[in-house]
C-alpha positions in Angstrom: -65.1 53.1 -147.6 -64.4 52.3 -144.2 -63.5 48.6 -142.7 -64.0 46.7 -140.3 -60.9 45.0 -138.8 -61.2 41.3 -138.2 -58.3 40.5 -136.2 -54.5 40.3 -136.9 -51.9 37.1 -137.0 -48.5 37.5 -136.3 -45.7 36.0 -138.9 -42.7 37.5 -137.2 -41.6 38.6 -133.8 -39.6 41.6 -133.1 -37.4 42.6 -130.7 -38.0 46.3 -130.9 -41.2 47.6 -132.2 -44.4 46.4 -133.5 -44.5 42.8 -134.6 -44.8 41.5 -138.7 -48.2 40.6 -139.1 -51.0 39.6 -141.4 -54.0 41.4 -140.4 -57.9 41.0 -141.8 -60.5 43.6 -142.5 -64.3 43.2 -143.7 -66.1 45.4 -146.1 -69.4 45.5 -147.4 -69.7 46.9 -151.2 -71.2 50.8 -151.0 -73.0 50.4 -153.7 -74.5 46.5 -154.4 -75.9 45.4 -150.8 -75.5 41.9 -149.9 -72.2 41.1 -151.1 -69.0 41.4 -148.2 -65.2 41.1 -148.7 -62.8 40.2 -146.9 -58.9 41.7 -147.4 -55.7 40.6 -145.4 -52.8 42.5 -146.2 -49.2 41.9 -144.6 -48.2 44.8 -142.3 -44.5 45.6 -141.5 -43.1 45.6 -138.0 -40.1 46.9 -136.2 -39.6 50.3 -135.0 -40.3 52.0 -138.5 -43.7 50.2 -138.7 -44.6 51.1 -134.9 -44.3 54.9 -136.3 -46.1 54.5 -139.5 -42.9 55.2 -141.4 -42.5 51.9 -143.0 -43.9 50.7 -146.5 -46.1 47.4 -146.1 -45.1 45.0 -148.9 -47.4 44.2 -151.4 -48.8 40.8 -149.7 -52.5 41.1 -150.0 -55.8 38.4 -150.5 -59.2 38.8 -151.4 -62.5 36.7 -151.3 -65.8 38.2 -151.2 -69.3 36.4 -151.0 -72.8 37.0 -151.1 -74.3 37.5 -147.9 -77.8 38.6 -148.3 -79.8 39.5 -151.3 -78.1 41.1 -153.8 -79.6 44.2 -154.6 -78.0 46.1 -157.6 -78.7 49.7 -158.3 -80.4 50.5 -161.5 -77.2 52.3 -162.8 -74.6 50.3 -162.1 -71.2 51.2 -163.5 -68.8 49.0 -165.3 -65.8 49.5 -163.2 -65.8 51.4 -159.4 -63.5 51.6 -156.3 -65.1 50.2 -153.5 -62.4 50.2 -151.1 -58.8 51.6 -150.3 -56.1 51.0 -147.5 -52.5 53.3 -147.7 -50.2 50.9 -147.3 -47.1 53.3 -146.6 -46.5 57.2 -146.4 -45.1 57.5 -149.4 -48.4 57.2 -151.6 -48.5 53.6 -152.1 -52.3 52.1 -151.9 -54.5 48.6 -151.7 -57.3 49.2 -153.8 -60.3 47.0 -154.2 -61.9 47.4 -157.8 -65.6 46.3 -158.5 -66.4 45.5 -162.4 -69.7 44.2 -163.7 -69.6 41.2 -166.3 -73.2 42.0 -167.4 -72.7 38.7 -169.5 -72.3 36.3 -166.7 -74.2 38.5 -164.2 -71.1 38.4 -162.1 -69.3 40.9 -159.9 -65.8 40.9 -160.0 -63.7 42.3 -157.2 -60.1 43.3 -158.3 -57.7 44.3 -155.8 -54.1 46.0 -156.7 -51.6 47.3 -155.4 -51.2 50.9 -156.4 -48.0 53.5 -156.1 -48.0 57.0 -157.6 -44.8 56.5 -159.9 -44.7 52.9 -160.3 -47.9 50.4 -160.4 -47.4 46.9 -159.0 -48.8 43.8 -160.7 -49.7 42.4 -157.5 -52.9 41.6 -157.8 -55.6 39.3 -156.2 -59.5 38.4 -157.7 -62.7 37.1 -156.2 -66.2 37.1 -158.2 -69.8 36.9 -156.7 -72.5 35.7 -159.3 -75.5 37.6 -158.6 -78.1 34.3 -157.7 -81.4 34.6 -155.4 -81.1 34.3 -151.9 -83.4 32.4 -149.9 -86.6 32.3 -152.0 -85.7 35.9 -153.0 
């Protein structure tokens, strides 16, 4: 599930070591072409941050859109992971969830924030309703 960064903003400077920053990534969903997301997360500075050693805070949004035809496969499950970002060494995740509200014909993208003891209600949400595109 790999992204594609977007570009980063900087919220704090730092004397020594990487900058605090906000930083933007694109992905497309594997399974349901035509629908992108977008994800900026907050990523920690400083010397520990420089290294990888420090734990990104749980600072994330989401929006996704359609951006093409949306194609969906004939199987498509109620509830998948369509992306993930480690946000720390110590097992601590971003996850992006897409579920189908067959009802609506909407796809719901669900992102959390994930740790291997303790889950975090951090949470953001963006839906794309599955419409025709151009004619389509």
């Amino acid at each position: 599930m790999p992204a594609e960064p977007i570009g980063c903003v900087t919220t704090e400077w730092k004397l020594l070591g990487a900058n605090h920053r906000i930083c933007v990534e694109s992905f497309a969903d594997p399974k349901v072409s035509g629908v992108t997301c977008h994800v900026s997360q907050a990523r920690t500075g400083g010397v520990s941050g420089s290294f990888g050693l420090a734990q990104d805070p749980s600072q994330f949004s989401l929006a996704c859109r359609q951006t093409g035809p949306i194609i969906l496969p004939a199987k498509l499950p109620k509830e998948a992971t369509v992306f993930s970002d480690d946000t720390s060494i110590m097992f601590k995740e971003t996850r992006v969830i897409r579920l189908w509200d067959e009802t609506n014909k909407t796809l719901v993208y669900l992102a959390i924030s994930r740790k291997l003891i303790d889950g975090a209600p951090t949470n953001s949400l963006s839906t794309v309703p599955v419409m025709p595109w151009g004619g389509r």
